[in-house]
N, C-alpha and C positions, 0 to 999 in steps of 0.2 A: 355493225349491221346496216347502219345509213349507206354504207361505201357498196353494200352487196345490190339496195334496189337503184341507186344511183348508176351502178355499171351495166346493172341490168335494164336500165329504162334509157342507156345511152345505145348498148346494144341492139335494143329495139328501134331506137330511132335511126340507127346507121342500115340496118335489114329494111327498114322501113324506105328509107329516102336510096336504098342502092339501084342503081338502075337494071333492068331485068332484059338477059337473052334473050332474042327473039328465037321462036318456038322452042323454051324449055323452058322450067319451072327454076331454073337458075338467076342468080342475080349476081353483080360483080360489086363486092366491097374491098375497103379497103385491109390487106389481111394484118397487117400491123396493129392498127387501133383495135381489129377484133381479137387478137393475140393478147394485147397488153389488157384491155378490159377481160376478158376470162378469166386473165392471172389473177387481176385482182379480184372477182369473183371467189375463183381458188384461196387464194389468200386469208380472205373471210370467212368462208364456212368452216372451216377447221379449230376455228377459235372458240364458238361453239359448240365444237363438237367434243372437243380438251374439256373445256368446263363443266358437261355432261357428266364424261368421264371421273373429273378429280371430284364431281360431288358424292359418284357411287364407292369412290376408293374413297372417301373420308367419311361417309354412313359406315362402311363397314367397320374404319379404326374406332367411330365412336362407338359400336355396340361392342365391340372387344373390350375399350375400356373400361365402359359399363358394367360388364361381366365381371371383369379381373376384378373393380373393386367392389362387386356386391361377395365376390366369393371372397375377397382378405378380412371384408369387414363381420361375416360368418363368420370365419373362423376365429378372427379376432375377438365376438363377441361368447363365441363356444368358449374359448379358453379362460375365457375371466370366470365365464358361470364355474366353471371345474374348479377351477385356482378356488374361487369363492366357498364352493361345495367344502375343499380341502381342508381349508382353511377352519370352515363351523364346526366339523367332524374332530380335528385335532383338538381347539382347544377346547370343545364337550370332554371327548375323552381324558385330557387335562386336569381338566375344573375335577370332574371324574376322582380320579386317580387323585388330586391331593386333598380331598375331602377324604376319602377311605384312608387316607396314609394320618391326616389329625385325627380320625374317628380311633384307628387304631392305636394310636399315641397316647390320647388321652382316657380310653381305656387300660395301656398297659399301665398309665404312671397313677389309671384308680388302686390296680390289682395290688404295683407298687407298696402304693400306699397304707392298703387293707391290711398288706401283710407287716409292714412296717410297726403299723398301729400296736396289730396282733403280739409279735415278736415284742415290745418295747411293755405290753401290759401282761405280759406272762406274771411277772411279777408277783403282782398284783392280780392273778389273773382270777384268783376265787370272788373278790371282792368288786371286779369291775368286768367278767365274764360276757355278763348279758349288757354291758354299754360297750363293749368292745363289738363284739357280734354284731348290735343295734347300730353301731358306727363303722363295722366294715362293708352291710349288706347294704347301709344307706350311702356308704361311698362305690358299693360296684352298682348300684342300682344308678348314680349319679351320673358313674361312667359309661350305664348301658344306656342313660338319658341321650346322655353327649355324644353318644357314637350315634346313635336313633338320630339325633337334631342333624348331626353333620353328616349321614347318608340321605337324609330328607334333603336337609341344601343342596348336596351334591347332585341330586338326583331334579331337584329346579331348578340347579343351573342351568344342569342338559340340556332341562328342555327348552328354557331362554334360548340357550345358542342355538339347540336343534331348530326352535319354533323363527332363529334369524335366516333361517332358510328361504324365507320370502321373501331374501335379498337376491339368492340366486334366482327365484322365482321372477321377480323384478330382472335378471339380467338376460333370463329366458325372452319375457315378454319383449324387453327393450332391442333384442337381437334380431326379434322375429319381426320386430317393426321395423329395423335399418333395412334388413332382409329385402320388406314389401317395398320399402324406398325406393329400396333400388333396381330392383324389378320396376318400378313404378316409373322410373327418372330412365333406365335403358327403352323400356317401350314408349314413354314420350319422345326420346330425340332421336326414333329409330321411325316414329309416324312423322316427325319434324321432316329429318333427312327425303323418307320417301317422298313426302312433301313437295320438298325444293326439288331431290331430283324429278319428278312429276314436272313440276313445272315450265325445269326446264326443257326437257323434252319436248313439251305441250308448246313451247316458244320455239324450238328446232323443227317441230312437224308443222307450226305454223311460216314460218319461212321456207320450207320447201314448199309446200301448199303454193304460196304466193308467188314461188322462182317457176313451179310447174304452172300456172294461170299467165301468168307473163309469156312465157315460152311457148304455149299454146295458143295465144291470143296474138303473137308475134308470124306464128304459125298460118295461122285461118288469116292473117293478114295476107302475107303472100303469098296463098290460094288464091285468092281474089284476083277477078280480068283486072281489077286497075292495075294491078304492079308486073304486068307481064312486061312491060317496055317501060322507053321515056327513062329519066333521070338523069342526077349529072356524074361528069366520067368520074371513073376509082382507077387506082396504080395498080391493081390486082385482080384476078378473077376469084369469085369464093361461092363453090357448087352449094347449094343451099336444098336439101330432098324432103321436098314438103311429104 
């Protein structure tokens, strides 16, 4: 950027000191030196004008990647909550199922037993009748206790597991927090980006601003009666239309 007001303030000096045609608003400079300063003029704004550029083509890769991982890390947080869900649902049903399968166990091996009893005091059965009866009803009553106790466990397991659902509840919450993250972290480096590019533009319009005051002030210079004559020779003529 030094190279752009430096060519442009020798520029001016060369229009300034070029000697002027008598009756026309022309001046004769030298056309080389003014060739070679434009170039580099040219040379320099463009470099500027690139870095504009790679900063609106690098806002855009970063809101894209912003996106990409707020939406994998959604999906990646959906998937556990499910998995998770899956996961409490089977072994409830589980716990479930092998509580009713002892419940029904250790009723069949009361009935078993009842009958066992029964069958072994026939015998005897005038004489021990009513202790037989009193010891079968109190062994199916024992096995309707057991099955009673181990559907009741069965059935607070469930709800243990079912009530560990506040895990997946937890995976909800903590997903929908990644979620806001990164919504949160795309719209910061997307005000970031606009930012810088902002700025630079704001530094690009401020160099033309100063190339166009230069140019005009070099201008209403050689409007001016002084620069209509006088000066010293140049190897070229260069029409100059105020």
């Amino acid at each position: 950027m030094y190279r752009v007001f430096e060519a442009l303030d020798e520029l001016v000096t060369i229009v300034e000191e070029a000697r002027g045609v008598p009756m026309t608003s022309s001046c004769v400079v030298p056309r080389g030196d003014m060739l070679e300063l434009l170039d580099d003029v040219r040379d320099a704004l463009p470099a500027e004008v690139d870095d504009a550029q790679d900063v609106l083509d690098k806002r855009d890769a970063l809101i894209h990647a912003a996106r990409t991982e707020a939406g994998e890390t959604v999906a990646g947080a959906n998937a556990e909550a499910e998995r998770s869900v899956s996961e409490a649902s089977g072994e409830a049903e589980r716990v479930l199922a092998d509580a009713r399968d002892r419940a029904e166990r250790m009723l069949a091996d009361a009935h078993a037993e009842a009958e066992r009893m029964v069958a072994a005091g026939q015998a005897e059965y005038q004489n021990l009748t009513d202790r037989s009866r009193a010891e079968s009803e109190r062994m199916v009553q024992a096995g309707r206790d057991a099955y009673d106790r181990a559907i009741d466990e069965g059935r607070n397991e469930q709800g243990r597991l079912v009530s560990q659902t506040e895990v997946v509840q937890a995976a909800h919450a903590e997903s929908a927090r990644i979620v806001d993250e990164a919504h949160a972290e795309a719209d910061r480096q997307r005000v970031e980006c606009d930012a810088y590019v902002d700025g630079k533009l704001a530094e690009f319009s401020e160099l033309l601003a100063t190339t166009l005051r230069t140019v005009d002030s070099g201008r209403n210079h050689l409007r001016s009666p002084a620069n209509l004559g006088g000066g010293d020779r140049r190897t070229a003529l260069y029409d100059y239309q105020g």
